[in-house]
C-alpha positions in Angstrom: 0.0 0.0 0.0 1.6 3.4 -0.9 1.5 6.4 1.7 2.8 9.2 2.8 5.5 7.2 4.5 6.6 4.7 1.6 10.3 4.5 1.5 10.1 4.8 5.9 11.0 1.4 7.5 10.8 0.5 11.2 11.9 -1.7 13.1 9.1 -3.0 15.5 10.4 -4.2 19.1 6.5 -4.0 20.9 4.3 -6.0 22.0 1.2 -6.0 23.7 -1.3 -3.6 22.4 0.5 0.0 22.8 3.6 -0.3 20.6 2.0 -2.5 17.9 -0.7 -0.6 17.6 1.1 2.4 16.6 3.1 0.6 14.0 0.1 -0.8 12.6 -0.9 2.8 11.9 2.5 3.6 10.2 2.0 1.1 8.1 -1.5 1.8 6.9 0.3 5.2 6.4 2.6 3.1 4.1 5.8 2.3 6.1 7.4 -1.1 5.8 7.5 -2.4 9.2 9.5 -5.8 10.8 8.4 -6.7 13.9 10.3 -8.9 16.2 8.7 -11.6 18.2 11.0 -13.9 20.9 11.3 -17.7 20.3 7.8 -19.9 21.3 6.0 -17.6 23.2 6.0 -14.7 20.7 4.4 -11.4 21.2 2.5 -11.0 24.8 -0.3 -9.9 22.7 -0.8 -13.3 20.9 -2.2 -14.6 24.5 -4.9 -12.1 24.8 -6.2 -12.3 28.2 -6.0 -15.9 28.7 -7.0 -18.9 26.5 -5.1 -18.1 23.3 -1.2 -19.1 22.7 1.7 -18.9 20.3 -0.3 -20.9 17.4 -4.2 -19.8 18.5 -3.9 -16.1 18.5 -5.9 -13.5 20.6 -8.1 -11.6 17.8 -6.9 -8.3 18.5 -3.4 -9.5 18.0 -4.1 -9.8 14.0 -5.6 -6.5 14.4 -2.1 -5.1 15.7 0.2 -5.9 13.6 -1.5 -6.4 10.3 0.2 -5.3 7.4 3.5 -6.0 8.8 6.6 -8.7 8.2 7.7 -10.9 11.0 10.9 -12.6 12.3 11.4 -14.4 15.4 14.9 -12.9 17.3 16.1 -14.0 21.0 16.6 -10.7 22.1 18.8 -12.7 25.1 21.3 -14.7 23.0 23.9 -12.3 21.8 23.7 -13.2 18.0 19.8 -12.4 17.9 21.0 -9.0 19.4 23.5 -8.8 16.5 21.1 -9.4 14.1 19.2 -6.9 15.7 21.6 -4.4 16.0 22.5 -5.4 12.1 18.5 -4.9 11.2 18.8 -1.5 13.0 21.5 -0.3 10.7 19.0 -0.6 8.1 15.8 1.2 9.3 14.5 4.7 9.7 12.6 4.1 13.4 13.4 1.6 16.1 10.2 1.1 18.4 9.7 -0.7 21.5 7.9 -0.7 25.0 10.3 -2.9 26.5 10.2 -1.9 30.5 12.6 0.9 31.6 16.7 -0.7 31.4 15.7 -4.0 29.6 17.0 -3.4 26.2 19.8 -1.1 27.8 20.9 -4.5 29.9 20.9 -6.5 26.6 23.3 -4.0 25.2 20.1 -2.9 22.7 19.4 0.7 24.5 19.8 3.9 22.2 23.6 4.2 22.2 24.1 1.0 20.7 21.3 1.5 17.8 22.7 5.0 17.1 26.5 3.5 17.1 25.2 1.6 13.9 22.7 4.0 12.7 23.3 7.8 13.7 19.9 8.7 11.4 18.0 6.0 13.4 14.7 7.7 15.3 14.4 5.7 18.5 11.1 5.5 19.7 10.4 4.2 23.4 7.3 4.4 25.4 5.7 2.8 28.5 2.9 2.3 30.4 4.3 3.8 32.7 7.3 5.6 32.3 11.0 5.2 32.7 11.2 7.1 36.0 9.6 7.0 39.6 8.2 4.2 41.8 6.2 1.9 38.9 9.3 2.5 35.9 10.5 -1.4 37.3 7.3 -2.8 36.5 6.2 -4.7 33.2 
């Protein structure tokens, strides 16, 4: 589908419903977007709230992250972080909603996009931010 963003790629990180739902609208805007999912359990999203899994999806999961390519990374092992960080060097936007210091502790945080990318728009958000009492929780 060609947008106002063709030619924009991003590199989707989220999960759940707040992260891949904003790339969902980038890509309706015409972005190409590649969204990341860890090994079996996938995206949190794919469980719904309770009663779906990995190969049964929850509904609004499709609904998320249609119009999007896939590839399942272990953000944990350091050459799915490589080919992460290699991934990176290729996109426009990287986009997660990882809890505050995760990707940071997996040597994924800002820095180490920007070492490979200095063009690369890093966009982070959270339910509830990075700082104050809650920033720990998921």
């Amino acid at each position: 589908m060609s947008g106002p963003l063709d030619g924009v790629r991003i590199l989707d990180l989220s999960q759940w419903q707040q992260g891949p739902y904003a790339t969902t609208l980038l890509s309706d805007l015409g972005a190409e977007v590649i969204k990341v999912e860890r090994p079996y359990y996938g995206d949190a999203g794919r469980h719904g709230l309770g009663g779906y899994d990995a190969t049964h999806p929850a509904p609004d999961f499709f609904a998320h992250n249609r119009g999007k390519r896939g590839i399942t990374i272990d953000l944990r092992h350091e050459q799915g972080r490589e080919l992460v960080l290699d991934l990176a060097s290729k996109m426009d936007v990287v986009v997660s909603n990882f809890r505050a210091g995760i990707l940071e502790k997996w040597g994924l945080g800002y820095e180490e996009f920007r070492a490979r990318n200095p063009r690369v728009i890093y966009a982070l958000a959270s339910g509830v931010g990075p700082h104050g009492p809650n920033a720990g929780r998921p």
